[in-house]
C-alpha positions in Angstrom: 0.0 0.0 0.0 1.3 3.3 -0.6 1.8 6.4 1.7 -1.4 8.3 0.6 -0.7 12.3 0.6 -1.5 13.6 4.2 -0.7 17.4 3.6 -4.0 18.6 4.8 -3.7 16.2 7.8 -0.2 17.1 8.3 -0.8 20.5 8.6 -3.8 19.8 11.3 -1.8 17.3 12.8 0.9 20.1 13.4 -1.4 22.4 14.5 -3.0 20.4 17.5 0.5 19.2 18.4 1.7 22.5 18.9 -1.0 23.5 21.2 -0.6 20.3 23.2 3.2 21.4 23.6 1.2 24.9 25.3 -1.8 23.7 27.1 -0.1 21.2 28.2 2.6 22.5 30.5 0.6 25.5 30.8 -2.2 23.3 32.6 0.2 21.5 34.8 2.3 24.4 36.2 -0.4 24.6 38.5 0.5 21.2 40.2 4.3 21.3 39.8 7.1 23.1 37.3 8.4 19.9 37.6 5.4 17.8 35.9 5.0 20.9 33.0 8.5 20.6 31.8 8.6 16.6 31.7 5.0 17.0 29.7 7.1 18.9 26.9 10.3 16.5 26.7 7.5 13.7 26.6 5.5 15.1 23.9 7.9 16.6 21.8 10.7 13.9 22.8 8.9 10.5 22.2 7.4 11.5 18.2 11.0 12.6 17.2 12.8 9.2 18.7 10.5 7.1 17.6 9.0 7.1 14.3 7.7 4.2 11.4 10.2 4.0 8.6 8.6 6.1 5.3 6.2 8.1 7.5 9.1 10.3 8.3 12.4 11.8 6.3 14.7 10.6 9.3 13.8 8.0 11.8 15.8 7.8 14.6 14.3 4.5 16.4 11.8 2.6 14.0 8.4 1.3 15.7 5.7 0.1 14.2 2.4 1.8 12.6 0.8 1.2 15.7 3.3 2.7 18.2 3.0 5.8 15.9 -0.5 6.3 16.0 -0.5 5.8 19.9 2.0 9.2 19.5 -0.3 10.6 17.9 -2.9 9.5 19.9 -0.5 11.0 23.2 -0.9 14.2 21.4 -4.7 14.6 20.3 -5.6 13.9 24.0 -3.2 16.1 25.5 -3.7 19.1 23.8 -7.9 18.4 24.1 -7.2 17.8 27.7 -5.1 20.2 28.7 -7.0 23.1 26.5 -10.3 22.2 28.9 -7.9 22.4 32.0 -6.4 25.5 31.2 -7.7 28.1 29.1 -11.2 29.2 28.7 -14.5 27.5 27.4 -14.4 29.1 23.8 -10.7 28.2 23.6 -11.3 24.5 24.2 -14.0 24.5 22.0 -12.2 25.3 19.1 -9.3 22.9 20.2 -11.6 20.1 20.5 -13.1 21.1 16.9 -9.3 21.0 15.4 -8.6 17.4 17.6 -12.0 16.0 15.6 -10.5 17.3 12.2 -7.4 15.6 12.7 -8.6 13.0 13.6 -11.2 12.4 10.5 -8.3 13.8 8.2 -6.0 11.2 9.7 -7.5 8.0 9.1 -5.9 7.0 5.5 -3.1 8.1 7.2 -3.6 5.8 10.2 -4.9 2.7 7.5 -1.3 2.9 5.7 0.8 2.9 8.9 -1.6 -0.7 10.1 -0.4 -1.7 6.6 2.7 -1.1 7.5 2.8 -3.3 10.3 0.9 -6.5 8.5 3.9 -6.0 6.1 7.0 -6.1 8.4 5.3 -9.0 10.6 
Protein backbone atom coordinates (compact mmCIF):
# COMPACT_ATOMS: atom_id res chain seq x y z
CA UNK A 1 0.00 0.00 0.00
CA UNK A 2 1.30 3.33 -0.62
CA UNK A 3 1.82 6.45 1.67
CA UNK A 4 -1.38 8.25 0.63
CA UNK A 5 -0.69 12.32 0.62
CA UNK A 6 -1.54 13.60 4.20
CA UNK A 7 -0.67 17.39 3.59
CA UNK A 8 -4.01 18.64 4.81
CA UNK A 9 -3.73 16.24 7.81
CA UNK A 10 -0.15 17.09 8.25
CA UNK A 11 -0.82 20.54 8.64
CA UNK A 12 -3.76 19.76 11.31
CA UNK A 13 -1.82 17.35 12.83
CA UNK A 14 0.89 20.05 13.36
CA UNK A 15 -1.36 22.43 14.55
CA UNK A 16 -3.03 20.36 17.51
CA UNK A 17 0.49 19.20 18.45
CA UNK A 18 1.65 22.53 18.95
CA UNK A 19 -0.98 23.48 21.18
CA UNK A 20 -0.62 20.32 23.21
CA UNK A 21 3.21 21.42 23.59
CA UNK A 22 1.21 24.95 25.30
CA UNK A 23 -1.78 23.74 27.09
CA UNK A 24 -0.11 21.17 28.19
CA UNK A 25 2.59 22.50 30.46
CA UNK A 26 0.64 25.50 30.81
CA UNK A 27 -2.22 23.33 32.57
CA UNK A 28 0.24 21.47 34.77
CA UNK A 29 2.35 24.36 36.15
CA UNK A 30 -0.42 24.58 38.54
CA UNK A 31 0.49 21.23 40.23
CA UNK A 32 4.27 21.32 39.82
CA UNK A 33 7.12 23.06 37.31
CA UNK A 34 8.40 19.85 37.56
CA UNK A 35 5.43 17.82 35.94
CA UNK A 36 5.01 20.88 33.00
CA UNK A 37 8.53 20.58 31.81
CA UNK A 38 8.59 16.59 31.67
CA UNK A 39 5.03 17.05 29.65
CA UNK A 40 7.05 18.95 26.86
CA UNK A 41 10.27 16.49 26.69
CA UNK A 42 7.54 13.73 26.62
CA UNK A 43 5.52 15.11 23.86
CA UNK A 44 7.89 16.60 21.78
CA UNK A 45 10.74 13.95 22.82
CA UNK A 46 8.94 10.53 22.16
CA UNK A 47 7.42 11.47 18.19
CA UNK A 48 11.05 12.59 17.18
CA UNK A 49 12.76 9.19 18.66
CA UNK A 50 10.45 7.06 17.57
CA UNK A 51 9.01 7.10 14.27
CA UNK A 52 7.71 4.23 11.43
CA UNK A 53 10.19 3.99 8.58
CA UNK A 54 8.64 6.11 5.27
CA UNK A 55 6.15 8.11 7.49
CA UNK A 56 9.07 10.35 8.26
CA UNK A 57 12.40 11.78 6.35
CA UNK A 58 14.69 10.64 9.34
CA UNK A 59 13.84 7.97 11.80
CA UNK A 60 15.76 7.75 14.59
CA UNK A 61 14.31 4.50 16.41
CA UNK A 62 11.81 2.62 14.03
CA UNK A 63 8.36 1.28 15.66
CA UNK A 64 5.70 0.08 14.18
CA UNK A 65 2.38 1.76 12.64
CA UNK A 66 0.80 1.21 15.67
CA UNK A 67 3.29 2.75 18.18
CA UNK A 68 2.98 5.77 15.93
CA UNK A 69 -0.54 6.27 16.04
CA UNK A 70 -0.51 5.84 19.90
CA UNK A 71 1.96 9.23 19.51
CA UNK A 72 -0.34 10.60 17.87
CA UNK A 73 -2.91 9.52 19.90
CA UNK A 74 -0.55 11.02 23.23
CA UNK A 75 -0.86 14.15 21.37
CA UNK A 76 -4.66 14.65 20.30
CA UNK A 77 -5.56 13.92 23.98
CA UNK A 78 -3.17 16.09 25.52
CA UNK A 79 -3.75 19.10 23.82
CA UNK A 80 -7.93 18.41 24.11
CA UNK A 81 -7.20 17.76 27.71
CA UNK A 82 -5.10 20.16 28.73
CA UNK A 83 -7.02 23.15 26.48
CA UNK A 84 -10.35 22.24 28.86
CA UNK A 85 -7.86 22.40 32.05
CA UNK A 86 -6.39 25.47 31.23
CA UNK A 87 -7.67 28.07 29.09
CA UNK A 88 -11.25 29.20 28.71
CA UNK A 89 -14.54 27.51 27.41
CA UNK A 90 -14.43 29.10 23.83
CA UNK A 91 -10.68 28.16 23.64
CA UNK A 92 -11.31 24.48 24.21
CA UNK A 93 -14.01 24.50 21.96
CA UNK A 94 -12.17 25.34 19.06
CA UNK A 95 -9.27 22.90 20.21
CA UNK A 96 -11.63 20.06 20.48
CA UNK A 97 -13.06 21.06 16.91
CA UNK A 98 -9.26 21.01 15.44
CA UNK A 99 -8.63 17.42 17.58
CA UNK A 100 -11.99 16.00 15.63
CA UNK A 101 -10.52 17.25 12.23
CA UNK A 102 -7.35 15.62 12.68
CA UNK A 103 -8.58 12.98 13.65
CA UNK A 104 -11.21 12.40 10.54
CA UNK A 105 -8.30 13.75 8.24
CA UNK A 106 -6.00 11.23 9.74
CA UNK A 107 -7.46 8.02 9.08
CA UNK A 108 -5.92 7.00 5.45
CA UNK A 109 -3.09 8.07 7.17
CA UNK A 110 -3.56 5.84 10.25
CA UNK A 111 -4.86 2.71 7.48
CA UNK A 112 -1.31 2.87 5.73
CA UNK A 113 0.76 2.90 8.87
CA UNK A 114 -1.63 -0.66 10.12
CA UNK A 115 -0.36 -1.73 6.60
CA UNK A 116 2.66 -1.07 7.46
CA UNK A 117 2.82 -3.31 10.27
CA UNK A 118 0.94 -6.53 8.47
CA UNK A 119 3.93 -6.04 6.09
CA UNK A 120 7.00 -6.09 8.44
CA UNK A 121 5.30 -8.97 10.63
Amino acid sequence: MERPDDRIASVLRFATELVAWVATPWALSKYSWLLAVLAVVVLIGLPTVFSTPGDKAQVIIPVSGTVTILLVVLQLTAAASAAWLAWPVYAAVLVSLLVAATLVTERQRWQWLLSTDRHTG
